[in-house]
LOFIBA-481603 format. One line per field, with one value per residue (C-alpha): residue number from 1; residue in one letter; x, y, z. Coordinates in steps of 0.2 Angstrom, whole numbers, plus 2048, in hexadecimal, padded with zeros to 3 digits. Layout:
N
resi <- NUM,...
resn <- A,...
u <- X,...
v <- Y,...
w <- Z,...
//
This chain:
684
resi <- 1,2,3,4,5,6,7,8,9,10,11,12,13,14,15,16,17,18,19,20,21,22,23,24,25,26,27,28,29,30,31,32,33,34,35,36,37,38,39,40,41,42,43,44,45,46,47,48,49,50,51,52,53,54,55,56,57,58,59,60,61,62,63,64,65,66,67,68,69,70,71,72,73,74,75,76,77,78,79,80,81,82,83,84,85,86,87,88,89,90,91,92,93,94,95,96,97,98,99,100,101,102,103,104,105,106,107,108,109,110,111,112,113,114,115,116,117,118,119,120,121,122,123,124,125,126,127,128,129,130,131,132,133,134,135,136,137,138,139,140,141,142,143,144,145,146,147,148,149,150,151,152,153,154,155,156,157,158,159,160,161,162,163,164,165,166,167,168,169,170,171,172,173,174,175,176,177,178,179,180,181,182,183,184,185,186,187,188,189,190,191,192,193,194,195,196,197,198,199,200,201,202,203,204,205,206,207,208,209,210,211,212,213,214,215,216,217,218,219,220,221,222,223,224,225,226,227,228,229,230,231,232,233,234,235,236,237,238,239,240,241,242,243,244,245,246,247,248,249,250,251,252,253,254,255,256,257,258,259,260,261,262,263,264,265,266,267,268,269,270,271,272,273,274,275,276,277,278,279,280,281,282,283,284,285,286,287,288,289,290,291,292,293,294,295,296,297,298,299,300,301,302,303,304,305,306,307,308,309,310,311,312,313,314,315,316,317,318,319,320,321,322,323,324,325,326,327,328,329,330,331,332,333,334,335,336,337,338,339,340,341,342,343,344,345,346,347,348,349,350,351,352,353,354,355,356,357,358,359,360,361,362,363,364,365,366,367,368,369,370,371,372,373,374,375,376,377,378,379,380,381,382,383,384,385,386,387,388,389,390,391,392,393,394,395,396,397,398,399,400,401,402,403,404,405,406,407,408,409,410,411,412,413,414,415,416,417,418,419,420,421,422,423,424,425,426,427,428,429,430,431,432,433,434,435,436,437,438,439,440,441,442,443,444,445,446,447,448,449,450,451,452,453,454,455,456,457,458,459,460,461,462,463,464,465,466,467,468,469,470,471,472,473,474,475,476,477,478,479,480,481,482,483,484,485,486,487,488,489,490,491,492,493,494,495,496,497,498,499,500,501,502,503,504,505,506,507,508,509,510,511,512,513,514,515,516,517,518,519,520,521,522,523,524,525,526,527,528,529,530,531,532,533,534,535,536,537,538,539,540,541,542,543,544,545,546,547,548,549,550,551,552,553,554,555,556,557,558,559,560,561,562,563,564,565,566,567,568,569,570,571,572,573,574,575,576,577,578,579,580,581,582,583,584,585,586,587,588,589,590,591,592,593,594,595,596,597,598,599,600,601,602,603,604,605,606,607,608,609,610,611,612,613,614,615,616,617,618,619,620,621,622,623,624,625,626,627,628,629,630,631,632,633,634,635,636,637,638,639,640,641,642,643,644,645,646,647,648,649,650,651,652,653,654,655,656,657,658,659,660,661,662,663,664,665,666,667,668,669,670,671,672,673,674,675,676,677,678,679,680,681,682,683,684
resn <- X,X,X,X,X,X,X,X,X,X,X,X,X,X,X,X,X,X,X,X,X,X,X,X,X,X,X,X,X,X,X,X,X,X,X,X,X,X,X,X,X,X,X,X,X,X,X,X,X,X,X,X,X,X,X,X,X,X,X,X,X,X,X,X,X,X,X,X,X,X,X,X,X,X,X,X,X,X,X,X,X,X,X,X,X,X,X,X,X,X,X,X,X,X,X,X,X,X,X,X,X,X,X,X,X,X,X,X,X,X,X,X,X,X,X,X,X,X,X,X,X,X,X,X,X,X,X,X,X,X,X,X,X,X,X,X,X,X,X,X,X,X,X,X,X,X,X,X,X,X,X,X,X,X,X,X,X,X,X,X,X,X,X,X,X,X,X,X,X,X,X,X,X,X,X,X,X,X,X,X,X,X,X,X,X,X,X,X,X,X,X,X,X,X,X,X,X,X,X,X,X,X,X,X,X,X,X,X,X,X,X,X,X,X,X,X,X,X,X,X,X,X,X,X,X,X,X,X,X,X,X,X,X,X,X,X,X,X,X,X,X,X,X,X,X,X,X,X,X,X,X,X,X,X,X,X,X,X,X,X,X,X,X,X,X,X,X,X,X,X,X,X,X,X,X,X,X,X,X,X,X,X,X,X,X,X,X,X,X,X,X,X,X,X,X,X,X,X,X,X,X,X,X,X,X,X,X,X,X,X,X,X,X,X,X,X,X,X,X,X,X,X,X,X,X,X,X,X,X,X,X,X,X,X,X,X,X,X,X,X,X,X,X,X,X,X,X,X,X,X,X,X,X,X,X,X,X,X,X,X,X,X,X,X,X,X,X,X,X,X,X,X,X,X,X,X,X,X,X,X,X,X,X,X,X,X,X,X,X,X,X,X,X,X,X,X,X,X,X,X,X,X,X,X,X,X,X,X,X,X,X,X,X,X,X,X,X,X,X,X,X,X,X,X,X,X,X,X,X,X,X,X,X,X,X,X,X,X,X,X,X,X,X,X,X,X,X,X,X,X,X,X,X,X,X,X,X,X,X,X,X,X,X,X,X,X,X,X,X,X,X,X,X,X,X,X,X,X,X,X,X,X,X,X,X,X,X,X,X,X,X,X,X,X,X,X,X,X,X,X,X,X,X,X,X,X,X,X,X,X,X,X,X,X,X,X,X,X,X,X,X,X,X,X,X,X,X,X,X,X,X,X,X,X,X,X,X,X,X,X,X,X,X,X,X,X,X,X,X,X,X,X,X,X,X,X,X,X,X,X,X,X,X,X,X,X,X,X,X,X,X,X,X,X,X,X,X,X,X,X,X,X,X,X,X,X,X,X,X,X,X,X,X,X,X,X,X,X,X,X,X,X,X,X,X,X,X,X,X,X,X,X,X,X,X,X,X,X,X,X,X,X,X,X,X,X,X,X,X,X,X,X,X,X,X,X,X,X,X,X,X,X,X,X,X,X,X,X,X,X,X,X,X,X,X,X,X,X,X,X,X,X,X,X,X,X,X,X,X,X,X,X,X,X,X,X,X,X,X,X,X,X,X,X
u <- 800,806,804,7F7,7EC,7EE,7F4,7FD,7FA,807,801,80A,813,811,81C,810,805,7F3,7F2,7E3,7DC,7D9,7C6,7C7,7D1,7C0,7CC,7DA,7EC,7FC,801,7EF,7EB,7DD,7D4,7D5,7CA,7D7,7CB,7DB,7E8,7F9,7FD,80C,807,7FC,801,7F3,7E4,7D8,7CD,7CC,7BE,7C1,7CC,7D0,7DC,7E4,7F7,7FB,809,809,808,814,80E,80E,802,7F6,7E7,7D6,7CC,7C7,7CC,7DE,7E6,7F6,7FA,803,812,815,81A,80D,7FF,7F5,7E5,7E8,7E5,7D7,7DD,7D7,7DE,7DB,7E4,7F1,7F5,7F7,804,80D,808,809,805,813,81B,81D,814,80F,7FD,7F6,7E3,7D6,7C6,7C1,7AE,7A7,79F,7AE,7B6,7C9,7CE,7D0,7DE,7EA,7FB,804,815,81A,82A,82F,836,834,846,850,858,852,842,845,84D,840,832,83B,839,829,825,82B,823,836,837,847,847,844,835,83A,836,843,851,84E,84E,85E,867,861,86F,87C,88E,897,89E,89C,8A3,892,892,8A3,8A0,89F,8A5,8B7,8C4,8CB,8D1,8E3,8E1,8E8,8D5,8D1,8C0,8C0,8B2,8AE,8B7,8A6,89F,89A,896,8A1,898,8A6,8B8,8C4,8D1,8E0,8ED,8FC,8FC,90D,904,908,8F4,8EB,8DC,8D0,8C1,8B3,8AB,89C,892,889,879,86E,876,86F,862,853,844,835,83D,83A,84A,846,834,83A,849,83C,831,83F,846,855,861,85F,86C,867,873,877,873,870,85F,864,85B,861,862,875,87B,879,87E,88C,892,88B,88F,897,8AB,8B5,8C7,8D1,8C0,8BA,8AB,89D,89C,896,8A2,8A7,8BA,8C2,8D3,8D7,8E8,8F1,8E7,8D6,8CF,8C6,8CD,8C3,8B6,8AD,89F,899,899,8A8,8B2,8BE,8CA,8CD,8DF,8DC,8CC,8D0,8C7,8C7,8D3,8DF,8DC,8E1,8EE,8F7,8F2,8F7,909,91B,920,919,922,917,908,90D,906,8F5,8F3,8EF,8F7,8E8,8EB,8FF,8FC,8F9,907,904,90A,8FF,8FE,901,900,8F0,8DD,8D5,8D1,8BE,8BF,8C5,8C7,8DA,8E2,8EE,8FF,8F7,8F8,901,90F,913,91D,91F,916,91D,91B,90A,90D,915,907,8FB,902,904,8F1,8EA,8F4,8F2,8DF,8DE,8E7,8DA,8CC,8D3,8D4,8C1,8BC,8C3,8BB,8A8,8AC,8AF,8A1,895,895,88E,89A,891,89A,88F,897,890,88C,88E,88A,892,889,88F,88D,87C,878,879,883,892,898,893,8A2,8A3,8A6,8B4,8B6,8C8,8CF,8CD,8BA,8BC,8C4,8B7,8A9,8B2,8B2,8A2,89A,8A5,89B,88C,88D,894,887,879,882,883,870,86B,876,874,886,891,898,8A1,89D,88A,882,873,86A,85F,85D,853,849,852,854,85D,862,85C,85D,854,857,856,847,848,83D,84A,857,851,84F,860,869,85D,863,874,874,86F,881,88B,88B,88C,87F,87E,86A,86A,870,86D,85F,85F,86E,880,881,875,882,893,887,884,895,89E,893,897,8AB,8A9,89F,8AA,8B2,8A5,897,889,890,885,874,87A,87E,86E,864,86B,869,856,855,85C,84F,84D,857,84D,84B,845,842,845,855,857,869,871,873,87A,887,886,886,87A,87A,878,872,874,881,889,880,875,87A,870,865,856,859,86A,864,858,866,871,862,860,871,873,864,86C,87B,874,86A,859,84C,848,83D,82D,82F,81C,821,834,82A,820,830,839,82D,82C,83F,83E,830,83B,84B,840,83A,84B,851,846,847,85A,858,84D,858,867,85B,855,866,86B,85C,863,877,870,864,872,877,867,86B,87B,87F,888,88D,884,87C,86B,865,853,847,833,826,826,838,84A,855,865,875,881,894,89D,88E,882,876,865,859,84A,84B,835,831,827,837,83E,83A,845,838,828,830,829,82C,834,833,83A,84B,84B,84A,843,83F,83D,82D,833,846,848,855,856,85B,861,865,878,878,883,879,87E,86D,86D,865,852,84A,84D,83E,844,832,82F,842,841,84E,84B,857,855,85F,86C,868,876,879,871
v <- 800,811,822,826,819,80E,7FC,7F0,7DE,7D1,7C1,7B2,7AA,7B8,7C7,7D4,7DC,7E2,7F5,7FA,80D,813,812,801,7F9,7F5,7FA,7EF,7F3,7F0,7DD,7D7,7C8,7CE,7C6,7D0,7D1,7D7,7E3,7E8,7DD,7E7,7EE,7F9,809,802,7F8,7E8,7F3,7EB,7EB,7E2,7D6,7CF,7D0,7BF,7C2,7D3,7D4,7D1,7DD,7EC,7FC,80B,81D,82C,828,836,83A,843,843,831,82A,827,823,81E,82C,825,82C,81C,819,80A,810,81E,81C,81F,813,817,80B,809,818,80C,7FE,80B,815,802,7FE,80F,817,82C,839,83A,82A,81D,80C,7FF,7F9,7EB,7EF,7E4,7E9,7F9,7F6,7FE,80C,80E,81E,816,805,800,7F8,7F6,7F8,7EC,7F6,805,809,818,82D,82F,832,829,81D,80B,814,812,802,7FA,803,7FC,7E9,7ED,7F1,7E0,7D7,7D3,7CF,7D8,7D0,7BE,7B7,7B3,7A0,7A1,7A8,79F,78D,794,798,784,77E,778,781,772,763,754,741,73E,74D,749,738,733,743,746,74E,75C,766,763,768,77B,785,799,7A1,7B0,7BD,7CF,7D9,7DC,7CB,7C4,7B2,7A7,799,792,78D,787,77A,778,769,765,752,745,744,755,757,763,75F,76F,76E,778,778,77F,781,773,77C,76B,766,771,777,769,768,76C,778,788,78E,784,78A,79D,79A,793,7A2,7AE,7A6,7B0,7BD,7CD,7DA,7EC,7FB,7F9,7EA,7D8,7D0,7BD,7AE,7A8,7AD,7B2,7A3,79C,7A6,7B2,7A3,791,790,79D,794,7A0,79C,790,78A,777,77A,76D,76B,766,763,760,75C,75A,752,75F,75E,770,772,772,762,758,745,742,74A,746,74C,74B,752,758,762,76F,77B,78B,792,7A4,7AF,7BD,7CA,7CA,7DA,7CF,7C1,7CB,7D3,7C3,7BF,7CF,7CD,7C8,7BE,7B3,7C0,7CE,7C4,7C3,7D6,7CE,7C4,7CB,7C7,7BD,7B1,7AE,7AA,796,78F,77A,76C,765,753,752,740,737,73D,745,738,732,73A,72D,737,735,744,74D,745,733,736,72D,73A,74C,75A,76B,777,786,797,79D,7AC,79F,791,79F,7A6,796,791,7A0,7A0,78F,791,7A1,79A,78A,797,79F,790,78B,79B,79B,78B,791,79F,793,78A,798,7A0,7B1,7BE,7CD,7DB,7E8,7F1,7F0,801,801,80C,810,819,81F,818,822,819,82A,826,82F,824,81D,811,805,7F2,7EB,7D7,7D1,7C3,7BC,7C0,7B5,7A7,7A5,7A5,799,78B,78C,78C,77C,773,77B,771,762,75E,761,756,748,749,74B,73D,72F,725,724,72F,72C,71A,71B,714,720,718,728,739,73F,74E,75C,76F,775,789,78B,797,795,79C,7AF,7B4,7B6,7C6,7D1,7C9,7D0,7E1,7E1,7DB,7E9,7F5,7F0,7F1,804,804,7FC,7ED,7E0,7D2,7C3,7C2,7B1,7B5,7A7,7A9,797,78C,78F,798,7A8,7A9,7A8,7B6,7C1,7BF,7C4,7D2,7D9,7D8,7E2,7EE,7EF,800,809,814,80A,7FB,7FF,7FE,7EF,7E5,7EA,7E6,7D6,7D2,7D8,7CA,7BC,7B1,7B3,7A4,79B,78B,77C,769,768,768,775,779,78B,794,7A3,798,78D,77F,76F,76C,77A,779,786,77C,78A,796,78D,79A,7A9,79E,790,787,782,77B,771,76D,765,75B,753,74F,749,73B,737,735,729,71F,726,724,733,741,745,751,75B,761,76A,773,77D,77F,788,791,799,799,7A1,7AD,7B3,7B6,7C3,7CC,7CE,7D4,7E0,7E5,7E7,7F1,7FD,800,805,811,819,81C,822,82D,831,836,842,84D,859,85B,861,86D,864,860,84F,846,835,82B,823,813,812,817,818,821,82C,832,82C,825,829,824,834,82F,82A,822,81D,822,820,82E,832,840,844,844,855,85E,85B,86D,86D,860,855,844,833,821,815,805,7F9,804,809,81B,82E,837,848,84C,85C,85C,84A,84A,838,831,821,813,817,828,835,844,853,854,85E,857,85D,857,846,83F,834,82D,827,823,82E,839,843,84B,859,85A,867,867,870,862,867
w <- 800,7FB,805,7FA,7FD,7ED,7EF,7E6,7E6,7E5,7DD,7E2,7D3,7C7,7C3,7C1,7D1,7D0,7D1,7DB,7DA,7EE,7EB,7E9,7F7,800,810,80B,814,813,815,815,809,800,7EF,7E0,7CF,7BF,7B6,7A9,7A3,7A1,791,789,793,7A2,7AF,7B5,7BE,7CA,7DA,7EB,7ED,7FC,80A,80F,81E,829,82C,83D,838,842,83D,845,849,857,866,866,872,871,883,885,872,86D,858,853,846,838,82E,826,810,814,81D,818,827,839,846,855,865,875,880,891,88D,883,892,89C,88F,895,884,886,879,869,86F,860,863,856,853,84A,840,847,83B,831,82F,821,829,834,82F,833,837,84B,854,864,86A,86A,86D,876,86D,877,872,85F,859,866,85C,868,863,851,84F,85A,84F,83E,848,84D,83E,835,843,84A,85B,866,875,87A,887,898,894,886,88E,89E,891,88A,89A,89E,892,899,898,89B,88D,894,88F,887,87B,875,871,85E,858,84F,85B,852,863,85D,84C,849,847,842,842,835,839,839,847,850,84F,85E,85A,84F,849,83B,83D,82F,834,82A,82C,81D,81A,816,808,802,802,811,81C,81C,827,828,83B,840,84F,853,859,855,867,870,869,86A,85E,865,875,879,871,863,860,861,857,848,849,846,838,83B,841,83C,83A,839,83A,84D,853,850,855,858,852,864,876,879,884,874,867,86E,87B,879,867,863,85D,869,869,876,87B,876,86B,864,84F,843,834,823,820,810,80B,7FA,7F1,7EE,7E0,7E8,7E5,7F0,7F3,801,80C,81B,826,837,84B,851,85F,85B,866,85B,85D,855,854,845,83E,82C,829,834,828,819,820,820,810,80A,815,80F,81B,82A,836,831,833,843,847,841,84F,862,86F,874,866,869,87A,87A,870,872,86B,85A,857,844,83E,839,837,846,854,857,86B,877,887,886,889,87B,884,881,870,864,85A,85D,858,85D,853,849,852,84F,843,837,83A,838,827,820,824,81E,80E,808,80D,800,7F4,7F4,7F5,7E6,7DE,7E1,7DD,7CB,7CB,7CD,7C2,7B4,7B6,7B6,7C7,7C4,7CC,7D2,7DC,7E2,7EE,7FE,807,81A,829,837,846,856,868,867,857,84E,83C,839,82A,81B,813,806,80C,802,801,7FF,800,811,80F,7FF,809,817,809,7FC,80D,811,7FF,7FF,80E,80A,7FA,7FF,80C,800,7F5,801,803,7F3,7E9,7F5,7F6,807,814,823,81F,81C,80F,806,7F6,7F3,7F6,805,80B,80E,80F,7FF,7FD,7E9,7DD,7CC,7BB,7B7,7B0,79C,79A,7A7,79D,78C,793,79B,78A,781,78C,78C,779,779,782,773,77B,76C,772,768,760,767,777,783,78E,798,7A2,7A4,794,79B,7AA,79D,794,7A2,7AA,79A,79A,7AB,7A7,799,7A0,7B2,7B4,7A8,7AF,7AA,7B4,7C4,7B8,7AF,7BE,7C8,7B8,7B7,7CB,7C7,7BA,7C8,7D0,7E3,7EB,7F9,803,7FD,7FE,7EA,7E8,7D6,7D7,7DA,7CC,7CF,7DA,7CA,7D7,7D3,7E7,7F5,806,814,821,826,832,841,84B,840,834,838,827,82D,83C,833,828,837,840,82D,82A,83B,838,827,82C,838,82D,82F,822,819,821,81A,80E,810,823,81A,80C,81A,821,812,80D,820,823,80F,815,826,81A,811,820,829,819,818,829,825,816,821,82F,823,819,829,82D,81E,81C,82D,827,819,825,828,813,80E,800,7FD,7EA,7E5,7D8,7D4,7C7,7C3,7C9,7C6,7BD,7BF,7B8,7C7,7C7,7C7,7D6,7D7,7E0,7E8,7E8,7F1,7FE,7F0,7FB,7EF,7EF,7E4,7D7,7D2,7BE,7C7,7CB,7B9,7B2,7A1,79A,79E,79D,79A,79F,793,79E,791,790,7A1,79C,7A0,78D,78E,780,779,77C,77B,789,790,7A1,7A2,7AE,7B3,7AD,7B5,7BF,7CC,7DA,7EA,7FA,7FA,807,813,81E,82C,82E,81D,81B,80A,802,7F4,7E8,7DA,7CB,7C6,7B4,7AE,7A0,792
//
């Protein structure tokens, strides 16, 4: 729903929404599920029309607005891009929830009768001082339907848990406590939930594992943790703060792979010769001890470094403290309770600064090499930088900054893409692991990602054609060859100005990847098998992923397969949402960073185009903001969806996807998370 008061309605399985006049909503709102009756089809210059029948269900979504009174009756005002009708509440129960005039609370619609003048609700928030940033960020929550803090019965299950590793949680599982460990992360992380371990074998070969929390130990289907965990789906990151999938014994302490402490995982370990291929692999629980806990600017610089003595200054202090012996003979030992001097052959390790270097290097170089590989086979590479902002203790922003992925990013990625694959392999090929037998392939949750879709991909070649760009008029619009297609596209387009409208035109044309029982392959990953392994910690599918691997690698029968395709499409559903909620935080914000440069001019480019006006990105924060069709006073221009164009009627001037402008900051409302730019035409 728009501001206005027109809706669009989103069909499921079809492209194209329903447009719906504001008359004709029959008192419709944003997020309701509604039945709609098309009274036009879409032509060349309209869009698909019709009008709402039926509404067949209200969101329980709330909605968020200013708390205001009048005597005995209390609204919530709204101010929101979505809702255009405010909200009358009970004051009583209002004012028991601690509600007080020009606070911001959220309120879900109950009816709106048609006689009713405005739709009725209740509180179901009190979200505090408008402008105070917990204020904020709990309203963007609240208005996602997020959750930011955990029941009493949740934490109290979590804090249950016990801290302790006893004989019967190590038995089964590989020892790899003796086997030199890292976790990689960003400096702020707070829970680690991979680790790579890196041994050289006699053979001249190395023994790479990739160990993840084992959060299926803990964390028992049907419990409360478990039951709070599925309804949120996932973590979400906003701007300042992570909102956890689980309480924080768990994530930050439980299983979270903190160094020099002995840690449950789940595992896949591969035996792969110095040119990365795999001559063995196996998969199953295991306990680890890391040795080093860097951050990934640590990582690189020891990449980056020319010797294994400068890597040294990469390493805290913290992390060069436990030299110890290494036992370096034989695969890791099933645990037997003896201690590491009952063991059969050791020898002293190198200092750590060299063990380090020489881990870190051979791991990059293998990275490298399965990078190349997926490149070859179709991988689409796309590298839109990645915008970041930073706030103050306060949460006030004081930086944007582009996040730049090097190598050591590169390295982490390239080893979990490998488990992530592998397990989905195992379970959907059948064969053996670890010694057991599979004849077929069994239920599972698979990470897919179909095939772009072949009308985006006619418009992105026709645009790209209007830029020189020689396509081939039987240009591949299916498999492997579309990805070759597309990627030899983006190279010879790299370093040019219309890079930026290319690439987002050909991430438009990707299909959305999700969760699924029906294993389709990945093909932007150009990978036939893909699962999500490698996140418990933040993601439910991974979770469901390890207690599935965990039966089959036990022998179970197959799961029934009805039961995971709810499943997907709710953990699918969840992604969405924190996505969404994510994107919003880091809009408010930067809405937020640009109040003071009102009046400002920058430098940017173009990178959308509607029928009501133009975005552009500014340099060098590729902050977006909207520049109105109204505001254009050289011309009246026109829409020219198919090329992705403004046409100017009587000057024939034309704005185009990727072209270069110069705006000045108009106007920036924090509510409505809207900025909006005017052109400096000075470039006739």
């Amino acid at each position: 729903m728009t501001r206005e008061g027109y809706i669009f309605v989103i069909i499921d399985g079809q492209d194209d929404d329903v447009f719906v006049k504001a008359s004709k909503t029959r008192h419709a709102l944003h997020g309701d599920t509604v039945r709609v009756a098309v009274t036009r089809e879409k032509n060349d210059s309209k869009r698909r029309e019709g009008e709402v029948v039926e509404i067949i269900a209200r969101s329980n979504h709330p909605f968020v607005g200013f708390y205001h009174t009048v005597g005995a009756q209390a609204w919530v005002l709204m101010q929101s891009k979505t809702m255009p009708y405010d909200i009358q509440v009970d004051a009583g129960k209002a004012a028991a929830m601690g509600a007080q005039a020009g606070m911001k609370v959220a309120a879900v619609v109950d009816r709106w009768d048609r006689r009713d003048h405005g739709p009725s609700g209740h509180l179901v928030d009190v979200l505090g001082v408008p402008g105070e940033n917990d204020t904020e960020m709990h309203a963007i929550l609240a208005e996602f339907n997020l959750p930011y803090r955990f029941s009493e019965e949740v934490e109290h299950a979590a804090d249950k848990i016990s801290d302790e590793i006893t004989e019967a949680d190590l038995k089964g599982r590989r020892d790899f406590r003796q086997t030199f460990t890292l976790t990689i992360d960003p400096a702020d992380a707070k829970d680690f939930d991979d680790a790579l371990s890196f041994r050289p074998l006699e053979n001249g070969n190395y023994e790479v594992g990739v160990h993840i929390a084992d959060v299926s130990w803990y964390v028992r289907p049907g419990s409360p943790v478990d039951k709070e965990a599925r309804e949120r789906g996932t973590s979400v990151y906003l701007v300042d703060r992570t909102v956890p999938m689980l309480p924080e014994k768990l994530c930050n302490k439980l299983c979270s792979l903190r160094p020099h402490e002995d840690k449950l995982t789940f595992s896949a370990v591969f035996e792969m010769t110095p040119k990365a291929e795999i001559k063995s692999r196996w998969i199953g629980r295991t306990v680890i001890n890391s040795d080093h806990r860097l951050d990934y600017e640590q990582a690189q610089e020891i990449i980056e470094s020319a010797s294994a003595d400068q890597a040294e200054t990469a390493v805290d202090a913290e992390n060069r403290s436990h030299p110890r012996l290494r036992k370096r003979v034989g695969p890791a030992d099933e645990v037997s309770g003896r201690s590491p001097a009952q063991s059969d052959v050791f020898s002293i390790e190198l200092p750590h600064s060299e063990e380090l270097a020489e881990a870190i290097r051979t791991l990059n170089r293998l990275a490298s090499i399965l990078k190349e590989r997926e490149r070859a086979a179709g991988a689409i590479d796309f590298d839109r930088p990645e915008m970041k902002v930073e706030v103050d203790e306060k949460g006030k922003p004081v930086r944007v900054y582009q996040k730049v992925s090097k190598e050591a990013n590169w390295l982490i990625e390239e080893f979990m893409l490998l488990a992530n694959r592998t397990v989905a392999e195992f379970v959907a090929t059948g064969g053996q692991m670890n010694g057991v037998a599979q004849k077929n392939a069994k239920t599972f949750v698979y990470r897919v990602h179909g095939e772009p879709n072949e009308l985006k991909l006619e418009n992105l070649y026709t645009f790209a054609k209007g830029f020189g760009y020689r396509i081939p008029t039987d240009a591949p619009t299916g498999g492997r060859a579309t990805a070759k297609s597309l990627n030899q596209l983006l190279d010879s387009a790299k370093g040019k100005p219309e890079f930026a409208a290319l690439e987002n035109l050909a991430l438009r044309a990707m299909a959305k990847a999700c969760y699924s029982p029906d294993n389709i392959g990945h093909y932007g990953l150009a990978f036939k098998f893909y699962t999500h392994f490698t996140s418990p910690i933040r993601r439910y599918p991974d979770l469901m992923v390890h207690r599935l691997l965990a039966l089959y690698l036990d022998g179970a029968e197959s799961r029934k397969k009805e039961k995971y395709e709810e499943e997907c499409r709710y953990a699918s559903e969840r992604e969405l949402v924190a996505a969404d909620a994510e994107r919003t935080s880091t809009k408010y914000k930067l809405v937020e960073f640009m109040m003071d440069k009102i009046g400002e001019e920058f430098d940017g480019h173009v990178s959308g185009i509607t029928e009501w006006g133009m975005y552009v990105e500014i340099e060098p924060t590729k902050i977006e903001g909207m520049v109105s069709v109204r505001d254009l006073k050289s011309d009246f221009y026109e829409f020219d969806e198919a090329r992705y164009r403004l046409v100017g009627k009587r000057r024939h001037k034309q704005f185009r996807l990727g072209d270069p402008v110069r705006i000045r900051v108009k106007s920036a409302n924090l509510e409505q998370r809207l900025l909006d730019y005017e052109l400096i035409e000075n470039q006739e």
